[in-house]
C-alpha positions in Angstrom: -34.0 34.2 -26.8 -37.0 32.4 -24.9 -39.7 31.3 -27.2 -43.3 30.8 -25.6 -45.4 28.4 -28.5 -48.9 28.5 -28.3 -51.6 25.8 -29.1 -49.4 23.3 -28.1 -52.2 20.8 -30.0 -51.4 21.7 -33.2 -49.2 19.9 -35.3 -47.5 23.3 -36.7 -46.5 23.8 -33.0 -45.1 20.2 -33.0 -43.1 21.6 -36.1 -42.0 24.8 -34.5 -40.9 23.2 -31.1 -38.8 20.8 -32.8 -37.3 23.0 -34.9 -36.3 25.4 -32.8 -35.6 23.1 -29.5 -33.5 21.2 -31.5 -31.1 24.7 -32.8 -31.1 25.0 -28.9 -33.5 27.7 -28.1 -35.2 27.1 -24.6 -39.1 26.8 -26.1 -41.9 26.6 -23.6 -45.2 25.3 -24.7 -48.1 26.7 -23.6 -51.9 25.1 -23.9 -55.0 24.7 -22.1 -54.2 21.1 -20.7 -51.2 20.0 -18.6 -50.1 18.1 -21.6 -50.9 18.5 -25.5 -49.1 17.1 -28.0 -45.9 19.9 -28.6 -45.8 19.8 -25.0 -45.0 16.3 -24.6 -41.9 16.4 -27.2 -38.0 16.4 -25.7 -37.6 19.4 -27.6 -39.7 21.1 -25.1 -38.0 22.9 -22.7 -41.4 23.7 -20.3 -45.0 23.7 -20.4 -47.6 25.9 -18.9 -51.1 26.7 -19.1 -53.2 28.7 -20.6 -57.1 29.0 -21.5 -58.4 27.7 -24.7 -58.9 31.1 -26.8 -61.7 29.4 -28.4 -64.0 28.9 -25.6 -63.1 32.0 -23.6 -61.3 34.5 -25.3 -61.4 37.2 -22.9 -60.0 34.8 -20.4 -57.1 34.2 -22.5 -56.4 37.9 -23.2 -56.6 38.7 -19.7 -53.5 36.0 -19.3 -51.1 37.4 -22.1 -51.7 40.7 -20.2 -51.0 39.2 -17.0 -47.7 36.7 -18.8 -46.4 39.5 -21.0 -44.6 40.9 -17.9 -42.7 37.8 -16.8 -42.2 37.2 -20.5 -40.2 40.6 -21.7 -37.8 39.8 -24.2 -39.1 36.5 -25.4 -40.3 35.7 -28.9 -44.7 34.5 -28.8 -46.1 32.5 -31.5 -49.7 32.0 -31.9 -50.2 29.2 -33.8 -53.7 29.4 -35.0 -56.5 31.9 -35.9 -58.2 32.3 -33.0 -54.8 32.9 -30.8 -53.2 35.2 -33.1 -56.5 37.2 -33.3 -56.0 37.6 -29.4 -52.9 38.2 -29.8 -52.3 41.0 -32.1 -55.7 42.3 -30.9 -53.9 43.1 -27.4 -50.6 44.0 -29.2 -50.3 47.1 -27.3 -50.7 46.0 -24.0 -48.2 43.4 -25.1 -45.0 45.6 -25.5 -42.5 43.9 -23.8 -43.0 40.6 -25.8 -42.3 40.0 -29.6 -44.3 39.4 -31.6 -43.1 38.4 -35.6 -46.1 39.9 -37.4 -46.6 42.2 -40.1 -47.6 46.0 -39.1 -51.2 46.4 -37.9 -52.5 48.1 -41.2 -51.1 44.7 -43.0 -52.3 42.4 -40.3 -56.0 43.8 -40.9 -55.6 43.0 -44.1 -54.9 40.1 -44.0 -58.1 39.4 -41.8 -60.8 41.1 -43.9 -60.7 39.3 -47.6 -62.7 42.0 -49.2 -60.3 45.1 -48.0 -57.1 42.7 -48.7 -58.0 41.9 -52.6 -59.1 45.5 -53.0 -55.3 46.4 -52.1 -53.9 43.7 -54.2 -55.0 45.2 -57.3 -53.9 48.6 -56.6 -50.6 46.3 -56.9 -51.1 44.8 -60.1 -51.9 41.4 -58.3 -55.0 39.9 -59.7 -57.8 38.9 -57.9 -61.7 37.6 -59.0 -64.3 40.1 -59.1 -65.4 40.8 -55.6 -68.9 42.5 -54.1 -69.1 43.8 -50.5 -72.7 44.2 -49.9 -73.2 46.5 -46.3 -77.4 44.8 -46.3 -79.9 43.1 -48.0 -81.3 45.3 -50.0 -78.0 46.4 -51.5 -77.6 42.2 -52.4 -81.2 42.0 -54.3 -80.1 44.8 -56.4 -77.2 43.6 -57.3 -77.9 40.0 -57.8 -79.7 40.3 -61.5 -76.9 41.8 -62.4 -74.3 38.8 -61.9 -73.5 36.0 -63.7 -74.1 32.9 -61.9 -73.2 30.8 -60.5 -71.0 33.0 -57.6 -68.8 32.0 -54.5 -70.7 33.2 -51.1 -68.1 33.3 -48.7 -67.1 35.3 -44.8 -65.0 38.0 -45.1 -62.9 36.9 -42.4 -61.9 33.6 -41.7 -62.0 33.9 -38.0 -64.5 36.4 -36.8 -64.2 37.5 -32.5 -67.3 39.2 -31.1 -68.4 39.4 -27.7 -69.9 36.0 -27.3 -66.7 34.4 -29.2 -65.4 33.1 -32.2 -67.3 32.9 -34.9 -66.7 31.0 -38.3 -68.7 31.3 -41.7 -69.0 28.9 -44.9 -68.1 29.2 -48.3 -70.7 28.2 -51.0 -72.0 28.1 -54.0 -74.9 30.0 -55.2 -76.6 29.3 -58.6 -79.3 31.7 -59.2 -79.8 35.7 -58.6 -83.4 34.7 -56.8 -81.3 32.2 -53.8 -78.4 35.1 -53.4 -80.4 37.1 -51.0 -81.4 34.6 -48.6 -78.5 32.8 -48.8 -76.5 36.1 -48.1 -78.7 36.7 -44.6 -78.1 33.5 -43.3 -74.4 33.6 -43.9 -74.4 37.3 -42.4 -76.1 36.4 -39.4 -73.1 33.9 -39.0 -69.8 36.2 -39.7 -71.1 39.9 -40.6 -70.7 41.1 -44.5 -69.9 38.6 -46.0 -68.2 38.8 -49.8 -70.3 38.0 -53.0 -67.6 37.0 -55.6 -66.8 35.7 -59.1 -66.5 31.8 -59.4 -62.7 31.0 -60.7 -63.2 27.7 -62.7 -59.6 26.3 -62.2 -57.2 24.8 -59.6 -56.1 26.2 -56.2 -52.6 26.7 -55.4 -50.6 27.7 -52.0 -47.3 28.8 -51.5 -46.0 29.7 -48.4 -43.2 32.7 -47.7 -41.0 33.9 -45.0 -40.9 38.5 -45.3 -38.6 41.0 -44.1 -40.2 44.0 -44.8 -42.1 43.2 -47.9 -39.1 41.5 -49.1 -39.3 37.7 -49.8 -36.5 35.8 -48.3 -37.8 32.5 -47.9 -40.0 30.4 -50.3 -42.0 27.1 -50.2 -44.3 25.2 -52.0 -45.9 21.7 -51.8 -48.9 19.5 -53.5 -51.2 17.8 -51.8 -51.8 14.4 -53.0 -54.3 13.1 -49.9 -57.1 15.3 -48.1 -58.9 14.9 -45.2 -62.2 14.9 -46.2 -61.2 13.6 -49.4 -63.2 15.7 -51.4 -60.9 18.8 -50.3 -60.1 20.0 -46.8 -56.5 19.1 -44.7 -54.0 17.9 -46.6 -52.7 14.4 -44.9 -50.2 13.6 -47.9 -48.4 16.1 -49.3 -44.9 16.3 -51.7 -42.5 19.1 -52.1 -42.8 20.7 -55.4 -40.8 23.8 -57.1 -42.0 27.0 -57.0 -44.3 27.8 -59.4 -43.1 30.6 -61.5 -46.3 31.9 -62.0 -46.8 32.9 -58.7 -43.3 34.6 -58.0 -44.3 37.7 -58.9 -47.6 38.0 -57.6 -46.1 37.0 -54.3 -43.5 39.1 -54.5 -45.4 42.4 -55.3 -47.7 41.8 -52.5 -45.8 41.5 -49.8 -43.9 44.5 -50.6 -47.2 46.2 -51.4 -48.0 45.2 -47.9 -44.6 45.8 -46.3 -45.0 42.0 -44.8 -43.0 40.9 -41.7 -42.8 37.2 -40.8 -44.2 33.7 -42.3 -47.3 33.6 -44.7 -49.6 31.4 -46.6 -50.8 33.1 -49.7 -53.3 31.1 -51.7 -54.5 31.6 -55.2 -57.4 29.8 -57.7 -55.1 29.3 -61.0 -58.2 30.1 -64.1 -58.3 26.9 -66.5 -59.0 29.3 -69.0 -56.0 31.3 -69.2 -54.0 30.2 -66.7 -54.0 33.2 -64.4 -53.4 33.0 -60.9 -56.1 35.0 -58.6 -55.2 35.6 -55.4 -58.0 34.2 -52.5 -56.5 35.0 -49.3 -53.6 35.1 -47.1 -52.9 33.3 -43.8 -50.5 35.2 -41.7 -49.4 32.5 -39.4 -47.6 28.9 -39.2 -49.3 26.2 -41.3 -50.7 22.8 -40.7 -48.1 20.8 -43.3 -45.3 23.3 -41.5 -43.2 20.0 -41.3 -42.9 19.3 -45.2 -40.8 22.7 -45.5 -38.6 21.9 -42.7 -38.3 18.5 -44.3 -36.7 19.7 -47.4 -34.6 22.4 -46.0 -36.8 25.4 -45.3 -36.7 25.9 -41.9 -39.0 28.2 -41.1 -39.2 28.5 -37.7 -35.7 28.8 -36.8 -35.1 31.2 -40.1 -38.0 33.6 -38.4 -36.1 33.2 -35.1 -32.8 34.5 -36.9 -34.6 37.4 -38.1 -36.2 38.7 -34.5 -32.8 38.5 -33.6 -31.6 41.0 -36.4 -29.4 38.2 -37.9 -28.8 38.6 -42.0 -31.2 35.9 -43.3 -29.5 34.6 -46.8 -32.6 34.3 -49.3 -33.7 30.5 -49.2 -34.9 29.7 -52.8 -33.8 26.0 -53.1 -35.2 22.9 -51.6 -35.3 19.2 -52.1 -38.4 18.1 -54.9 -40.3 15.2 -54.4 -39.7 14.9 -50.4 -43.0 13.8 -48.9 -44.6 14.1 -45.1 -47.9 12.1 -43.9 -50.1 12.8 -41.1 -50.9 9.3 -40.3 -54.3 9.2 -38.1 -55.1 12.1 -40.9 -54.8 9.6 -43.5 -56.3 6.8 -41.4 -59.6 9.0 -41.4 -58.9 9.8 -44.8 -59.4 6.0 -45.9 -62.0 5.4 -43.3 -64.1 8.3 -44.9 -63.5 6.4 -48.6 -64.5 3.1 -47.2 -67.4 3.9 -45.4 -69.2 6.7 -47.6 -70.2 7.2 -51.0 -69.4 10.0 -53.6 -70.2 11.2 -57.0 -67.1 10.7 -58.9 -67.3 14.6 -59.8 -67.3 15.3 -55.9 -63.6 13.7 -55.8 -60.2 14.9 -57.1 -59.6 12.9 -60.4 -56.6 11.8 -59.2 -57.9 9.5 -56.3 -57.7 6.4 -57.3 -60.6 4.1 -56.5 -61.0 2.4 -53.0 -59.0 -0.8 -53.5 -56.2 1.4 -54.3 -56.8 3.7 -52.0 -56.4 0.6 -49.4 -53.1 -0.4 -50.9 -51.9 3.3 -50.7 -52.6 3.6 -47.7 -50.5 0.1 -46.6 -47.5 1.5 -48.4 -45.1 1.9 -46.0 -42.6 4.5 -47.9 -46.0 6.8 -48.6 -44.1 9.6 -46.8 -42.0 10.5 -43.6 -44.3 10.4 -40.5 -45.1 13.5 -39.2 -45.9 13.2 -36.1 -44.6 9.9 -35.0 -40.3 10.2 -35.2 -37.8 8.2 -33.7 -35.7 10.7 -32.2 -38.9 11.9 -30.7 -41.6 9.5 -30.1 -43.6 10.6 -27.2 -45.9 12.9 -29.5 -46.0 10.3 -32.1 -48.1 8.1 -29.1 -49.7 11.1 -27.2 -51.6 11.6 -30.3 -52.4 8.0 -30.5 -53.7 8.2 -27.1 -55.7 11.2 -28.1 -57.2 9.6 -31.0 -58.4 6.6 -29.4 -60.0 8.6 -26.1 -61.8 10.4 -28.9 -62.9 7.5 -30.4 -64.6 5.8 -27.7 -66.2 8.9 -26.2 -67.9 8.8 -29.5 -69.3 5.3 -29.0 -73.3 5.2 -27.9 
């Protein structure tokens, strides 16, 4: 089966192209320049172009239409939010193609936060009190009555209208009398967004391969350094079992949802009880894709199996403690600690402090490279290239 990968600049298309490339499926890589950084690996069979779904996203849709013919047969992967919004937006036009995502109903879902916790209480799956104000007016009657102070956040992470993409901001808000300003300004950004109940605790991710609402594939991982550092990408991250606590959760929403294909499900973990409550889930590929494959979840090539109707054995064990680093990640990641001050309750207690942090970063056993691998090292120096071109076009 022919596999078209889009967003051939992300590092989970790195992932997926290897992966698959390497069991011998013919993988083309498309992306909006002649070479990005999946496109340059030997695992790539051909590259083509495409526009950036980002800056014109009607442009883009009117290529899948246009591609889907010559493309009949072949598995597409969109690789990030605003290509699998295109995507599965034009699903219908895109018959001939397929396309390993959960049913539309699920897939909507999965957009639109406040409709997606709503459904995972009706299956017993906890999730933080949640308001869905339709204006104003109904947000300044309701603030007096909250407890403060409460997460302000867009309903859906990637939001297309007819200018674009549009993305919101999640924040904190401490007093009923800020809530309905705050609330405008974020609405006038991504529409209706969510008022919701502030989970003192942890986060927590796992990630999940579905046929069908049935788990057959499971992953989880801790990140240990973030760019920035107080909380965003994870450039450091280690293999870790699957938390029991989660397994059920997990498992009665994706049969609730009758999910088909790969997903990220994230949950805040209470620190007083211990109760997981489930924030959102990401129904494609993820960043730190390479870790899983790393320890022996493929991924990729066990969604590949499954388009093809092949019996996929449940995966349940992995390899603990393996580790994966995005270097230039982690080079920004010390830059940011070296160059910039923060209140020690703005960092993860953890970190150590920045003499450390320089030594950590030196060590040369931190974790496997992920981009940069000796049976393929054109990527590893593409993105190199990248980096520094993006570096001096910063310079005054």
């Amino acid at each position: 089966m022919r596999v078209l990968v889009f967003d051939g600049n992300a590092r989970s298309s790195l992932a997926v192209t290897r992966s698959l490339g390497r069991a011998g499926a013919p993988v083309t890589v498309a992306a909006p320049t002649r070479r990005s950084l999946a496109g340059v690996s030997r695992f790539a069979s051909a590259r083509m172009l495409l526009p950036d779904p980002e800056e014109n996203p009607d442009r883009y849709e009117e290529a899948l239409r246009e591609e889907a013919l010559r493309w009949e047969g072949a598995l597409w992967l969109p690789m990030t939010d605003a290509s699998l919004t295109v995507v599965s937006g034009a699903r219908d036009d895109l018959s001939g193609v397929i396309l390993p995502f959960p049913g539309r109903e699920a897939l909507d879902l999965a957009w639109d936060k406040g409709r997606l916790l709503g459904r995972a209480a009706e299956a017993g799956v906890l999730s933080p009190a949640t308001h869905s104000p339709e204006s104003a007016d109904e947000v300044r009657h309701l603030a007096p009555r909250l407890t403060y102070p409460v997460v302000l956040k867009p309903r859906f992470t990637c939001f297309r209208d007819a200018a674009g993409f549009r993305r919101g901001t999640v924040s904190y808000v401490r007093d009923a009398k800020a809530l309905p300003g705050a609330w405008e300004e974020e609405n006038g950004r991504v529409p209706r967004p969510l008022i919701q109940e502030r989970i003192a605790g942890h986060g927590m991710g796992v990630f999940v391969l579905a046929d069908r609402g049935k788990v057959v594939a499971r992953f989880a991982h801790r990140r240990l350094r973030e760019k920035p550092p107080t909380g965003g990408v994870s450039v450091l991250r280690e293999s870790i079992p699957f938390p029991d606590l989660l397994r059920r959760p997990v498992d009665r929403l994706m049969e609730a949802l009758e999910w088909f294909g790969v997903a990220m499900v994230e949950f805040r973990v209470d620190a007083r009880d211990g109760k997981p409550y489930l924030m959102e889930i990401n129904p494609r590929f993820w960043g730190s894709l390479q870790l899983a494959i790393d320890a022996g979840v493929d991924f990729p090539l066990l969604l590949y199996r499954l388009v093809q109707g092949e019996r996929v054995a449940p995966t349940e064990k992995y390899r603990i403690g393996v580790r994966c680093r995005w270097l230039l990640g982690d080079l920004d990641h010390l830059w940011i600690r070296m160059s910039r001050s923060h209140r020690p309750s703005e960092l993860p207690p953890s970190l150590p402090g920045r003499p450390r942090a320089l030594l950590d970063f030196l060590d040369p056993f931190a974790g496997k490279m992920e981009v940069m691998r000796p049976s393929d090292p054109i990527p590893g120096f593409y993105e190199i290239g990248a980096y520094l071109c993006a570096l001096l076009s910063r310079r005054p």
